[in-house]
N, C-alpha and C positions, 0 to 999 in steps of 0.2 A: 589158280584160285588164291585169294587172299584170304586172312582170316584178320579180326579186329582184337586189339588187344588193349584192354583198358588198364591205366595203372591210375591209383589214387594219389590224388596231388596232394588233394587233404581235404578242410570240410570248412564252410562259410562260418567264423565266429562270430562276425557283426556288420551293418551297414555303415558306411562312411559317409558323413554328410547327406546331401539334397541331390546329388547331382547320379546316383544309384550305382554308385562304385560299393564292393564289400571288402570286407579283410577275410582272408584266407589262409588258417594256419594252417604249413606246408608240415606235410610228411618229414623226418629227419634226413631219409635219403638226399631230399628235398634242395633242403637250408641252404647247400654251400654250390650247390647247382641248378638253376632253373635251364629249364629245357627252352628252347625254339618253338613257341606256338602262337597258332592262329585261331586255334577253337579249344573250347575243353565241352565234356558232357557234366550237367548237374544231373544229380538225379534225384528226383522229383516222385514223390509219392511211390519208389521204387523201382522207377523208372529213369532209363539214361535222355536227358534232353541236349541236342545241340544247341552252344552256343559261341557266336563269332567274340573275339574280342579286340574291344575298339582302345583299350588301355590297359597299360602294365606297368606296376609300380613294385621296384622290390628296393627295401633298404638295407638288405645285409642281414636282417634279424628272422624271425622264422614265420614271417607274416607276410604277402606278399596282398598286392590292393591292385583288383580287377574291375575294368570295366565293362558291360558288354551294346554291340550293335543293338540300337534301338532301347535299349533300357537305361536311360537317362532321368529318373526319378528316385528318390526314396520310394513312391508307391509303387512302384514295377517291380524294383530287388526286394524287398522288404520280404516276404515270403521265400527266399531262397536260405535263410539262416539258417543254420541246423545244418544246410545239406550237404552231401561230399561232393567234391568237384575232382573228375577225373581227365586225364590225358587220355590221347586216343592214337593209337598208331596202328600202319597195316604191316604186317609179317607177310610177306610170301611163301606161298606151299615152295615153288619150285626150289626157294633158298633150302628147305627143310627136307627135301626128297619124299615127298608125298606122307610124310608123318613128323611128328614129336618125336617119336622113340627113334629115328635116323640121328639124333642129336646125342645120344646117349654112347658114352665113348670118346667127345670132342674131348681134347686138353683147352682150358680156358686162361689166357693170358691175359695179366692186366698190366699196365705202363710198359708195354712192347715186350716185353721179354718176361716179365717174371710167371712162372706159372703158379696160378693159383689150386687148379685140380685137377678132377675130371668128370665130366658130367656123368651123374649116375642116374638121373631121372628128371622130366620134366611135368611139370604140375601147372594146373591153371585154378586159380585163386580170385572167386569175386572175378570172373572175366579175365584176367590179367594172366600170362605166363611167365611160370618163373622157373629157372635150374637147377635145381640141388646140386653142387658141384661138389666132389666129396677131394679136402684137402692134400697133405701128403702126409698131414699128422692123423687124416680119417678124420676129421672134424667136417662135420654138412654145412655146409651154407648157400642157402639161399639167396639167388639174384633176379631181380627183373627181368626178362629175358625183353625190352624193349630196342628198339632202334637208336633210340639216343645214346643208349651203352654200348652198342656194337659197331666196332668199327671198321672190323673185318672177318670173314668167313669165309677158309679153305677147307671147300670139303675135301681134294683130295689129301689134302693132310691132315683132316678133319681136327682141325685147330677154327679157335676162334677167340679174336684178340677184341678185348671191352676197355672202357673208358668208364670204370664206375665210380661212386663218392668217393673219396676219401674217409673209409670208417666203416664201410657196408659193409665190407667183409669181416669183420668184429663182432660188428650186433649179434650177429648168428650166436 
């Protein structure tokens, strides 16, 4: 069984020209890494809508300019401002051994070797999953628990090695 995990990319500031591209100011996680996509959800009146996207424009700054399938007008996007636009990925159960709490216990390595903690709990946020990894200073920090950060998971030596920002584990 798979489960959906939404993470917020960030939220429509403005329309861009005639041609119904928007600008999108990214989350900080964001900024110095755009993920690999082919759709994100807007959500719309509270709700998550799919949508395909036909252009991707990022210049290094923390705004990134989307276009999507069939919405090729100012009139079409013009109603999406305001709104958050999220990434969307599938978790598999079998990765997780039929729960969240099987997670609770992993040591979490980042840049191959360094350990940053150990998971003490797992929590879902606005849809989204994330880790409380608690440090070795006892400091919590919180991580996305998404597949563009994970790049490997031994459950028998229940380690699990991520690829996250550079800086995420600060914020905390």
């Amino acid at each position: 069984m798979a489960y959906t995990c939404n993470i917020l990319l960030g939220r429509i500031i403005k329309i861009i020209g005639y041609e119904g591209a928007v600008a999108v100011k990214l989350e900080k996680i964001f900024t110095e890494n755009i993920p690999q996509m082919e759709s994100v959800f807007i959500e719309i009146e509270g709700k998550p809508v799919p949508f395909f996207i036909s252009g991707l424009e990022y210049s290094g700054a923390d705004i990134l300019k989307l276009s999507f399938d069939g919405y090729n007008s100012y009139e079409k996007v013009s109603e999406f401002a305001g709104c958050k636009v999220f990434l969307t990925s599938a978790v598999n159960n079998d990765n997780l051994k039929e729960s969240n709490e099987s997670l609770i216990g992993y040591r979490v390595f980042v840049q191959g070797d360094q350990m940053l903690g150990s998971i003490s709990e797992v929590l879902t946020n606005n849809g989204q999953w994330l880790i409380n990894v608690i440090s070795k200073n006892k400091k919590d920090i919180l991580i996305p628990f998404h597949e563009h950060f994970i790049r490997n998971i031994d459950k028998r030596k229940k380690i699990i090695i991520m690829n996250i920002p550079e800086g995420l584990a600060d914020i905390n």
